[in-house]
N, C-alpha and C positions, 0 to 999 in steps of 0.2 A: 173711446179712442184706444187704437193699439200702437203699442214701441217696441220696439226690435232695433237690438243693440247685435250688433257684431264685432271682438275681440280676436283680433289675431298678431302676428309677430310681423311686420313689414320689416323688408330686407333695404339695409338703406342704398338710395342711388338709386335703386331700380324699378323707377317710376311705373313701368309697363308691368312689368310682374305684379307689383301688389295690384295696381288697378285690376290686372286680369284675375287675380286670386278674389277679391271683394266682389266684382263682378258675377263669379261663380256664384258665390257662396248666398247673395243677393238671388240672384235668378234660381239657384236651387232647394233654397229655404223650406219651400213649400207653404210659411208662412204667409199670410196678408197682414200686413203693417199701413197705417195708418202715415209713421215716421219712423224711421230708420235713422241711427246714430252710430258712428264711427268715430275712428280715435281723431284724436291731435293729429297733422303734417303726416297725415293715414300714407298718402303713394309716394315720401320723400323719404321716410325714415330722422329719426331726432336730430344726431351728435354731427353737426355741420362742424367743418375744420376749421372754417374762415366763414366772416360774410359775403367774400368772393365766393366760397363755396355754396353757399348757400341761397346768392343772387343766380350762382348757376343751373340752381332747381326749382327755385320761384316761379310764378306764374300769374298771369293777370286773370282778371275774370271771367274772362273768355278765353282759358289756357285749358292744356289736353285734359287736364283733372274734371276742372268746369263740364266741359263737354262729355266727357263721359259721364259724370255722376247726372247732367241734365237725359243722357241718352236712357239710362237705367230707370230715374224717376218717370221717365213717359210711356216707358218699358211696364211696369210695376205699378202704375196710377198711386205713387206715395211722392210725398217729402225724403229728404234726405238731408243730413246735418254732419257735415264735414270736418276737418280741420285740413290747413294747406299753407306755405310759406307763401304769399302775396308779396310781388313787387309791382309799385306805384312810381314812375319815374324813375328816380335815384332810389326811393324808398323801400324797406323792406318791414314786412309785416308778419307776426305769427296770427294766422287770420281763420276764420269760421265763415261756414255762408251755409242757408237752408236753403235748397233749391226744388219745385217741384215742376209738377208739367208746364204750368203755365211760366216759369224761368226764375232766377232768385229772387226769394221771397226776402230774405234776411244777409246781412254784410255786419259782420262786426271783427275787429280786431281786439286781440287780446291786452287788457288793461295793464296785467303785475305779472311782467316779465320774471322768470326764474332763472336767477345764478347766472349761466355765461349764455342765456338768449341775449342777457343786455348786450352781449359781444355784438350779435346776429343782427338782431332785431329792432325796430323803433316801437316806445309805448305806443297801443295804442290813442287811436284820435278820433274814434266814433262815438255816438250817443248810443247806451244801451236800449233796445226797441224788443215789441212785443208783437209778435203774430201768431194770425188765428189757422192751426189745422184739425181740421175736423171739428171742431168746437171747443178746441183747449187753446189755451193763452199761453203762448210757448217762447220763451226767451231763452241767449247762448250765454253762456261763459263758458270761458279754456281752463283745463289745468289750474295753474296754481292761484287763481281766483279764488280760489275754494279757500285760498285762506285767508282772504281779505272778506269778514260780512257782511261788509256794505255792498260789495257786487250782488250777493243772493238778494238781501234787502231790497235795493234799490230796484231790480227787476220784479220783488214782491209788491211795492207801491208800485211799478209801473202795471200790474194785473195778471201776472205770469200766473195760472197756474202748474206748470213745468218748466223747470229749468232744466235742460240741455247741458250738457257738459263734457263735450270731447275732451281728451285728456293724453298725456304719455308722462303716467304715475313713478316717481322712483323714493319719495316718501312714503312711509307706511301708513300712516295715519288719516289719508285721506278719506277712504271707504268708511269709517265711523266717524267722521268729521259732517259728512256729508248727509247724515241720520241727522243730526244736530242743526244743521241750514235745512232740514224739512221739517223737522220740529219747530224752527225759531219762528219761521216763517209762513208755517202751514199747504206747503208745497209739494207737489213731484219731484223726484230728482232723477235724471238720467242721466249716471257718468259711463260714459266708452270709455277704457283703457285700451293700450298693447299691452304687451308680455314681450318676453326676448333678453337681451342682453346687446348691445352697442360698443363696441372697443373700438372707438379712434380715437384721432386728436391725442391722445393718452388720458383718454377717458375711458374707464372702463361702468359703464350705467345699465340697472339689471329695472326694467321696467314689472310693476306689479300684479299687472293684470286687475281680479275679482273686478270687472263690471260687474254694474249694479244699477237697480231701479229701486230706491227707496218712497214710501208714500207719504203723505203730507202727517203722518202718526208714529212713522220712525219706523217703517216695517219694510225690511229688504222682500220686496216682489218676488227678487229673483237674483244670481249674481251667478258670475263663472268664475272659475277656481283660477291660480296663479299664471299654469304654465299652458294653458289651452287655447288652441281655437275654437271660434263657438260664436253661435247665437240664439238667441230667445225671443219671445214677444210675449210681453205681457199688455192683459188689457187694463185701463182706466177710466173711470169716471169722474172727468173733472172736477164738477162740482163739489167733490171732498173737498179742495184747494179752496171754495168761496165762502165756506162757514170757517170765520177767525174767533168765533164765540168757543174760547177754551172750557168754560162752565158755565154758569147759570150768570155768575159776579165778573166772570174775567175775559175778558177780549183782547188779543193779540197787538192791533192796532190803536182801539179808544184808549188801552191802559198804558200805554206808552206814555215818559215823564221829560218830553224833550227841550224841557225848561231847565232841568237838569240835565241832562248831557253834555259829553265834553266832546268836540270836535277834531280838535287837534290836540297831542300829546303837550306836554309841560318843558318847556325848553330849559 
C-alpha cells in the first residue's frame, strides 16, 4: 500500500483557494498513492469566531468540499482522507470522511474536542469503523484523539492496521506521542498537519506542521519539517500491523490483564 500525506498552510475563509491549492498539489505530485491524507477542516481554516461563524463554512456531505475531493479521487484512482466542519441539521460537527471513486467509504466525527472547539462543535456520535484500501485496514481519528488511547486502541481491536489521522497540531508533543500509539498498538500511523499561524477571535495559534508516517516499530517513514508545504508517499506493508507477537513469551493483545484494569478514574 502507498500514503501520501500532503501538509500545507490553508488560509482561513477561503474555501476556493485552498481547495484549488490541494487540488494542484494532488494532480502534480507525480506520485501514485494508494491513500492520500490531508489536514483537519483542510479548505475552511481552524480559529472560527463564533459557531455562527463556523455553521457559515460547514457543509453536508454532499457540500463543495465533498464534491471536489470525490472529483480528484476518480481523477487519481485513490482514497482520500479529509478533515471538514459538517453540519447536520441544527448540528455541527468537526468531522473526517474517506472517499474514493466508488463515493465515501468512511464518515466519522471527531470524539475529544479541543479547548474552544467545545465552543464550535458537538462531541462526536459515531461508532469508530474500519475499511479495506488496497488490502490495509484503515481507520480515522482527528487531532486531539491522539491523546486519548483508547481511540488508537479501540480501532486496533477493531483490526486497523493504519490509523489515519488528520490533524491542525498547536501542542508539541504530538509527533512523538504518536511513535508511542504505534508501538502500543502495533500499528501504521498517518498524521497530516498544517503549519501557519491563525490570529482571530484574539487568538493568536501557530500550528506545527512535521507530518509524519510512523510504522507499527516506532520508525518515522518519513515527516516534513515545521514551516513547509509538501508531500510524500511512502510505501507499506500491512501485514507488519498483524504480527502482535512482541517476542517469543509476549503478545500485545493475549498478555493484556483487563481483570485489572480501571476504567473510569477515582472520584
Amino acid at each position: 500500500m502507498r500514503i501520501a500525506l500532503h501538509q500545507f498552510n490553508p488560509q482561513f475563509g477561503r474555501v476556493e483557494e485552498n481547495l484549488d491549492h490541494v487540488e494542484q498539489a494532488l494532480t502534480q505530485s507525480g506520485g501514485r498513492a494508494d491513500l492520500w491524507v490531508l489536514p483537519e477542516l483542510f479548505a475552511t481554516g481552524y480559529t472560527f469566531a463564533s459557531r455562527e461563524e463556523a455553521a457559515s463554512l460547514a457543509e453536508g456531505l454532499q457540500g463543495e468540499t465533498a464534491l471536489r475531493v470525490q472529483s480528484w479521487a476518480t481523477t487519481l484512482d485513490t482514497a482520500i482522507a479529509y478533515g471538514f466542519a459538517e453540519t447536520d441539521g441544527d448540528h455541527l460537527y468537526n468531522s473526517g470522511a474517506i472517499i474514493d471513486p466508488s463515493g465515501l467509504r468512511l464518515h466519522y466525527r471527531m470524539l475529544h474536542l479541543f479547548d474552544r472547539e467545545k465552543l464550535n462543535f458537538e462531541a462526536g456520535n459515531l461508532p469508530l469503523k474500519i475499511i479495506d484500501i488496497a488490502g490495509a485496514r484503515c481507520g480515522m481519528m482527528i487531532c486531539f484523539d491522539w491523546r486519548f488511547p483508547e481511540t488508537a486502541r479501540s480501532l486496533t481491536f477493531l483490526g486497523a492496521d493504519v490509523l489515519v489521522h488528520p490533524s491542525n497540531l498547536v501542542l508539541p508533543w504530538c509527533p512523538d506521542a504518536m511513535i508511542t500509539r504505534a508501538l502500543e498498538n502495533n500499528v501504521f500511523v498517518a498524521t497530516c498537519d498544517r503549519w501557519g499561524r491563525e490570529e482571530r477571535a484574539g487568538q493568536s495559534l501557530r500550528f506545527i506542521g512535521r507530518s509524519q508516517v510512523v510504522s507499527p516499530r516506532g520508525k518515522r517513514l518519513a515527516q516534513l519539517g515545521e514551516d513547509e508545504d509538501g508531500s510524500f508517499v511512502v510505501e507499506i506493508d500491512p501485514h507488519e500491523a498483524r504480527n502482535r507477537q512482541v517476542n517469543a513469551n509476549n503478545h500485545l493483545f493475549e498478555d493484556r490483564r483487563g481483570d485489572f484494569y480501571v476504567n473510569e478514574p477515582a472520584s
